[in-house]
N, C-alpha and C positions, 0 to 999 in steps of 0.2 A: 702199759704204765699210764696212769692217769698224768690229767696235766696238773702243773705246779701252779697253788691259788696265787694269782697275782697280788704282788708287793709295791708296785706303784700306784698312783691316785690316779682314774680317771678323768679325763678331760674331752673336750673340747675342740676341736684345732681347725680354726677358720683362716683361710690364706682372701689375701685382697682385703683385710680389714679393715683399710686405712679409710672408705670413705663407699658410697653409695649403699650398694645393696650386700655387699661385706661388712659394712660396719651397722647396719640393721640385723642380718642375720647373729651380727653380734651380741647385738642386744636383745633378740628375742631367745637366744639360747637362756643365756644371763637370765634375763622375767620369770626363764620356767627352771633353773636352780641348776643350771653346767656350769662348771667351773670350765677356763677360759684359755685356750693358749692358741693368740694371736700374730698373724704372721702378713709381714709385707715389708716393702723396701723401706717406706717413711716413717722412723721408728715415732718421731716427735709426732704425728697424729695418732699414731697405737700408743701412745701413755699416756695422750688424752681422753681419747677411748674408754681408755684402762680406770682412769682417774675416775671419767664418770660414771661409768658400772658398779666403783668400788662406793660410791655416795649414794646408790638407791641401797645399801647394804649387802650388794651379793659379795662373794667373793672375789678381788682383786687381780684382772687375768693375767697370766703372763705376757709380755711380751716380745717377741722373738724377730730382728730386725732381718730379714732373709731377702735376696733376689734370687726369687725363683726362675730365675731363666737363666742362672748359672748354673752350671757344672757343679754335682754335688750338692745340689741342696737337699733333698731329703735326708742325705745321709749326717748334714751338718742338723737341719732339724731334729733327726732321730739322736743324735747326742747330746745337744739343747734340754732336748726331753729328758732325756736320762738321767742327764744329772740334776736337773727341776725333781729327779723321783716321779716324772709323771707320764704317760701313756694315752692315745688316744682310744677314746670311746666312742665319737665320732670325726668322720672328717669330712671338712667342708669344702671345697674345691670352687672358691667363688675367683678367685686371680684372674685375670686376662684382659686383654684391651683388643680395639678393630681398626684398622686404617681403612680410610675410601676413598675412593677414587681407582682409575684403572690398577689391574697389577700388574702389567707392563713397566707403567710411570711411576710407581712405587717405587719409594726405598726397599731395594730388594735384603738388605741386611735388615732393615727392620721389620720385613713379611716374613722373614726366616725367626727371626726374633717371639715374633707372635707366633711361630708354631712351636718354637719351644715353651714358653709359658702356657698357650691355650691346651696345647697336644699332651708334649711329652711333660713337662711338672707336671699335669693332672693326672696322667697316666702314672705314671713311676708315684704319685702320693697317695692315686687308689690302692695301689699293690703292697707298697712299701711296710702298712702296720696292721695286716690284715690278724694276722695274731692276737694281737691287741683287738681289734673289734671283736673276733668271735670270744678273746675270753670276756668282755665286757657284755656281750650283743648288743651291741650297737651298729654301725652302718655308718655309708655314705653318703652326701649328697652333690654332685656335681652342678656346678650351673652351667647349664647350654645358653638356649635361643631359642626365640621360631623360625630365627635362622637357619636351627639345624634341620629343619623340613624342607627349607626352600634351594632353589641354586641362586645365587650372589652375583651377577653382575655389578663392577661397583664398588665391590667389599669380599669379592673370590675367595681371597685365603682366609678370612673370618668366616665364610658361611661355612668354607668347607672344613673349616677347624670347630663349629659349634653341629657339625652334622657325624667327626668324630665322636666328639661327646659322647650325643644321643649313641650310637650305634656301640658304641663301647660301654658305655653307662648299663644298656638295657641287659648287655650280654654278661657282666658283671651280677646285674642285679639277680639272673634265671641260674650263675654260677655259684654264689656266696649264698644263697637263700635258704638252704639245708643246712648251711653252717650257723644260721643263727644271725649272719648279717643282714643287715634291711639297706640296700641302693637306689637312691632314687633320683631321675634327673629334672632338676627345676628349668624349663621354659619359659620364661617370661618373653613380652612384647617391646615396648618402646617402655622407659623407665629413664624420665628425665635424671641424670646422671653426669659424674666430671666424663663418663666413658665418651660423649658425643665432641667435646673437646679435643678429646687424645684423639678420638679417631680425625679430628678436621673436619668435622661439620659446624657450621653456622650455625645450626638450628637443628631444635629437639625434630627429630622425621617421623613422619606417620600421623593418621587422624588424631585430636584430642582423646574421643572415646575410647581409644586403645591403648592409651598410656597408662600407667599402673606407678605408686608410690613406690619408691624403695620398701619403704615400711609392709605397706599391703604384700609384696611377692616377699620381700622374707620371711611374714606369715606365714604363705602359703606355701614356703618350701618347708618349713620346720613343720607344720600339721603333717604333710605328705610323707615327710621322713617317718616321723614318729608313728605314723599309720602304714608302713611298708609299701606307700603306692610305689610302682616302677614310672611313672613319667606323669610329672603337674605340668599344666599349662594355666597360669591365673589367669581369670576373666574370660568372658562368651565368649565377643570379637576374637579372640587369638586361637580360644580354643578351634573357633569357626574356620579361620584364614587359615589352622593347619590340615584342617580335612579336607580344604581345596585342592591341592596336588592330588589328592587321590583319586578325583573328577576331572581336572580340567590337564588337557596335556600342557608337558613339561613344556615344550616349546612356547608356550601362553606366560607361563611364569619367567622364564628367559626374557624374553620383550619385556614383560609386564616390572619388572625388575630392576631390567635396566632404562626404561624407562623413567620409571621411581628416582630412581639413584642420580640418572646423569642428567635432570634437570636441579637436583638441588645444589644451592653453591657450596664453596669449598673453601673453608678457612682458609686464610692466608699462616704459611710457619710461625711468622711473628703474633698472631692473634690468641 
């Protein structure tokens, strides 16, 4: 039996839109003609968002106020959509945040926290509307790191939740790809962001040259989606920094890392 031509409107559906590299990816979707269903906890920045998407003339996206690191979110997503009439065509998987400093001396509720949002929400959102994409063909795109190449002293449970990603992203990508789906995981560098805040750092980390614009990497994830690559890295430098572990032993990156890491200061909770 053939399948049933779909009845709902294709969309959109970017998570973390509220601010950095989610709410660029929002806008570059928007410039190139996707209608919009945006998702994050801070509904009051997603109807600004929304506002101003709707003022270059696109389409008006929805906005869908969700904590993805509770219990049931996709499924409260998935009935949001439903009754919007609308369906995803792609989905964006930008959500997640990093703590640093030891993970020992972490809030261990809130390292567990970040593996529900960074892990499992991205996981359960890749699988959850996979129907919907092959009838639409469209795809996914996750955001990782060059985190996920590296090991984390520092920042543990973040490297090793953007090294999930990748390795689940890519295995997704080689799985869905006969279907019609296109998977692709964006890797970006350093991208001055609120993320450096949440995590309690001081200061944007990493050389100048390796920093990249929100703007600039949402480009480059939306090109890479739209062209079926399986994994972008924007810019020389990063792409550089990731074929390092390939060369130099792990034990180099280990030091070399925590190095990095446990020389830079460390916001104060009030700051």
């Amino acid at each position: 039996m053939s399948e049933a031509a779909p009845t709902r409107r294709p969309v959109a559906l970017i998570t973390g839109a509220s601010a950095g590299i989610g709410a660029e990816l929002a806008r570059v979707f928007a410039q190139n003609g996707h209608c919009l269903a945006l998702v994050a906890r801070r509904e009051q920045r997603l109807q600004e968002l929304a506002d101003e998407i709707a003022r270059t003339g696109q389409p008006r996206p929805h906005v869908l106020a969700v904590d993805l690191g509770g219990d049931g979110a996709s499924k409260q997503i998935a009935a949001e959509l439903a009754t919007l009439g609308i369906e995803p065509q792609y989905v964006v998987n930008n959500a997640g945040f990093g703590l640093f400093g030891p993970a020992a001396e972490l809030e261990r509720a809130e390292q567990l926290a970040m593996i529900d949002l960074n892990v499992r929400a991205l996981a359960e959102l890749s699988l959850a509307f996979v129907d919907s994409l092959r009838r639409h063909r469209g795809g996914i795109l996750n955001v990782a790191s060059i985190a996920s190449f590296l090991p984390g002293p520092g920042m543990a449970v973040y490297y090793a939740s953007k090294a999930f990603v990748l390795s689940f992203s890519e295995s997704l990508h080689q799985e869905l790809k006969d279907q019609g789906i296109r998977v692709t995981t964006l890797c970006p560098g350093v991208v001055p962001t609120e993320f450096q805040a949440r995590a309690g750092m001081k200061e944007v980390p990493g050389p100048k040259f390796l920093s990249m614009t929100p703007a600039d990497v949402a480009a480059a994830g939306y090109a890479a989606l739209m062209h079926g690559q399986r994994v972008r890295i924007p810019g020389i430098g990063n792409k550089f920094l990731t074929l390092l572990p390939r060369i130099l032993p792990r034990s180099f990156f280990l030091r070399e890392v925590a190095r990095q890491q446990f020389k830079r200061p460390k916001s104060s909770p009030s700051s």
